[in-house]
Every structure is written in structure tokens, then in C-alpha cells.
C-alpha positions, 0 to 999 in steps of 0.5 A, a space after each residue: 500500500 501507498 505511504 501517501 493512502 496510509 496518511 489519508 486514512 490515518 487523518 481520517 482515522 484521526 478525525 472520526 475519533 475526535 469528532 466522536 470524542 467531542 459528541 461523546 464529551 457533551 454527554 459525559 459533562 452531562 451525566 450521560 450512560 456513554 461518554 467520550 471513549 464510547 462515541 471516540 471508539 465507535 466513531 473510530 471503529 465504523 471509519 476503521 470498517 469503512 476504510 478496511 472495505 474501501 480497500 480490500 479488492 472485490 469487497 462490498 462497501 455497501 455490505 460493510 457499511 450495512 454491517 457496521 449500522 446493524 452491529 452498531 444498533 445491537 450495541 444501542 440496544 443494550 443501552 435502552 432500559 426499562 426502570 418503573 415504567 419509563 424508558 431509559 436510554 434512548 438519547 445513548 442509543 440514538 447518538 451512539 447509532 448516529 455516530 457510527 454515521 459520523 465514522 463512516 461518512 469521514 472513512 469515505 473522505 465526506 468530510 463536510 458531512 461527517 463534521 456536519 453531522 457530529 455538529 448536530 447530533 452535539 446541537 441535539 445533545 445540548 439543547 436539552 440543556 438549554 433553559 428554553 428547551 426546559 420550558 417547553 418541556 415543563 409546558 408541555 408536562 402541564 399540558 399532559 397533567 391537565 
């Protein structure tokens, strides 16, 4: 293989791993059941599996991609619980799934869309801490209890 290929792929392996770090620091600074070395390595893992397909001879780098969404929605799965009646979770699974997106894209070189990604799935992550979002959320509770 090409000095100049392993570079690339390592600045791609690189950056998946920090933007999945950046999205896994929102939910650790906030109490979240993953945090930055979750989403860093799975943001990691599904660029590692993208760039592997993207350079194996005779290898379907859409079966590769569908695999890493499959394994990385298990994964989510073990997240969510169920505790007196209410789901717990959610949030986790979603952005962990999410950020597989975020690895895959960059291993692909979609780099604008891969740090476009991260950006909004940390917006989502953060406007829940947000005094407008708790609010609305305390408004809609009200509305519900009526």
C-alpha cells in the first residue's frame, strides 16, 4: 500500500475519533450512560470498517457499511432500559447509532458531512440543556397533567 493512502486514512482515522470524542464529551459533562471513549471508539471503529472495505479488492462497501449500522444498533440496544415504567436510554442509543454515521461518512473522505453531522447530533445533545428547551418541556408536562 501507498505511504501517501496510509496518511489519508490515518487523518481520517484521526478525525472520526475526535469528532466522536467531542459528541461523546457533551454527554459525559452531562451525566450521560456513554461518554467520550464510547462515541471516540465507535466513531473510530465504523471509519476503521469503512476504510478496511474501501480497500480490500472485490469487497462490498455497501455490505460493510450495512454491517457496521446493524452491529452498531445491537450495541444501542443494550443501552435502552426499562426502570418503573419509563424508558431509559434512548438519547445513548440514538447518538451512539448516529455516530457510527459520523465514522463512516469521514472513512469515505465526506468530510463536510461527517463534521456536519457530529455538529448536530452535539446541537441535539445540548439543547436539552438549554433553559428554553426546559420550558417547553415543563409546558408541555402541564399540558399532559391537565
Amino acid at each position: 500500500m501507498d505511504w501517501n493512502i496510509e496518511l489519508v486514512m490515518t487523518l481520517r482515522a484521526l478525525l472520526s475519533a475526535a469528532l466522536g470524542a467531542v459528541i461523546g464529551y457533551e454527554r459525559e459533562g452531562h451525566g450521560g450512560d456513554a461518554g467520550i471513549r464510547t462515541y471516540a471508539a465507535v466513531s473510530l471503529g465504523a471509519c476503521i470498517f469503512g476504510l478496511v472495505s474501501s480497500h480490500i479488492p472485490g469487497t462490498d462497501q455497501a455490505r460493510i457499511a450495512a454491517g457496521v449500522v446493524t452491529g452498531v444498533g445491537f450495541l444501542g440496544a443494550g443501552v435502552i432500559l426499562r426502570e418503573q415504567g419509563r424508558i431509559a436510554g434512548l438519547t445513548t442509543a440514538a447518538t451512539v447509532w448516529a455516530t457510527a454515521s459520523v465514522g463512516l461518512a469521514i472513512s469515505f473522505g465526506m468530510y463536510v458531512l461527517g463534521t456536519l453531522t457530529a455538529v448536530i447530533i452535539f446541537f441535539l445533545l445540548s439543547i436539552h440543556h438549554l433553559t428554553l428547551w426546559k420550558r417547553l418541556k415543563g409546558k408541555r408536562a402541564k399540558e399532559e397533567g391537565d
